[in-house]
N, C-alpha and C positions, 0 to 999 in steps of 0.2 A: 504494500500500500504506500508506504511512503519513497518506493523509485516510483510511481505514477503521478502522485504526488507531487513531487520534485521534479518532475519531468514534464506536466503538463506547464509550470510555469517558464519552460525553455524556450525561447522563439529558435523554430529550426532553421526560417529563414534569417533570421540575422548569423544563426550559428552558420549559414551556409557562407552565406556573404561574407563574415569574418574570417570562421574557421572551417573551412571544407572540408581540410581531414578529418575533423572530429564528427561531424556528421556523419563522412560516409565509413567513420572508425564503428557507427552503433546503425548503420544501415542493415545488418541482415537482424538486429533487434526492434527497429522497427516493422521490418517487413512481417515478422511472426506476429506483432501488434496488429498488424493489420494496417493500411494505411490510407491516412485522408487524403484530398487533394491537396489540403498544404503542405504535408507531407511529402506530397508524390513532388510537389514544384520545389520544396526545399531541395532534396537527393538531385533532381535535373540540373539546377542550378550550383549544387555543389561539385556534380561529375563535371557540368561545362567546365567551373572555372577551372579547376584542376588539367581539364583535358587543355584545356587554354593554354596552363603553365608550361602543360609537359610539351604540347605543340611549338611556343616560341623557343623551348628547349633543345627541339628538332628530337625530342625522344617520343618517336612516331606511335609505336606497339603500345606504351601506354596511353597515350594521348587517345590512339585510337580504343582503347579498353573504353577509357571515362566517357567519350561522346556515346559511342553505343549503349553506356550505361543512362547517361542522360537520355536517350531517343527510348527505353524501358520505360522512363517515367512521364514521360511528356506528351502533348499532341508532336505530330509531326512540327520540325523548325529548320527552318534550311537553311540555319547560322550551324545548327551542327552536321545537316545532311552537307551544307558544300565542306565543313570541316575534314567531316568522313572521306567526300572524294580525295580533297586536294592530299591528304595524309595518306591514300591509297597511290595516288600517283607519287608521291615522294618513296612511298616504298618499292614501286616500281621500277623508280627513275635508277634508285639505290642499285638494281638489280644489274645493272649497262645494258637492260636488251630495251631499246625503243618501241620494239613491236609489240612487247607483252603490255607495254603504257597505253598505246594506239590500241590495241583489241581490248583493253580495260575499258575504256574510252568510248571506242566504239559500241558496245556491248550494253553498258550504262546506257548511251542515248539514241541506242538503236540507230549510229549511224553504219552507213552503207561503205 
């Protein structure tokens, strides 16, 4: 009683805004709570900024962890869908082969 207690008077989104890891540190104990929509946008807004971090970091594979974590919680957002590509083409690029970028590419927007 008194963790619910103590816990309802947390703001998660300021925790998100402030402290993102510590949110997404008690994320699978919310998720067994069950969770509201403030909930669900605090966790989106905590995986973005982090994925954020790790993106200007150029550390792609987590970056790309936390947005797909963020797009679990969210309506669709196409601040983290173009996230997701442009960090899918980075790890492409990584790879030296051009054609696996281009058929990535292609493939995504059905071009010809």
């Amino acid at each position: 009683t008194t963790f619910l207690v103590c816990c309802n008077s947390v703001s998660y989104h300021k925790m998100a805004m402030e402290t993102p890891y510590e949110i997404i540190a008690i994320e699978d104990s919310l998720n067994s709570l069950g969770l509201t929509k403030k909930n669900k946008d605090a966790l989106a807004l905590a995986h973005k900024k982090v994925g954020t971090t790790h993106l200007k970091g150029k550390n792609y594979i987590d970056a790309r962890s936390h947005f797909s974590s963020a797009l679990k919680y969210s309506a669709p957002d196409s601040t983290i869908q173009y996230n997701i590509l442009m960090i899918e083409g980075h790890l492409l690029r990584k790879t030296g082969n051009k054609e696996k970028l281009w058929d990535y590419y292609r493939k995504k927007f059905n071009f010809r």
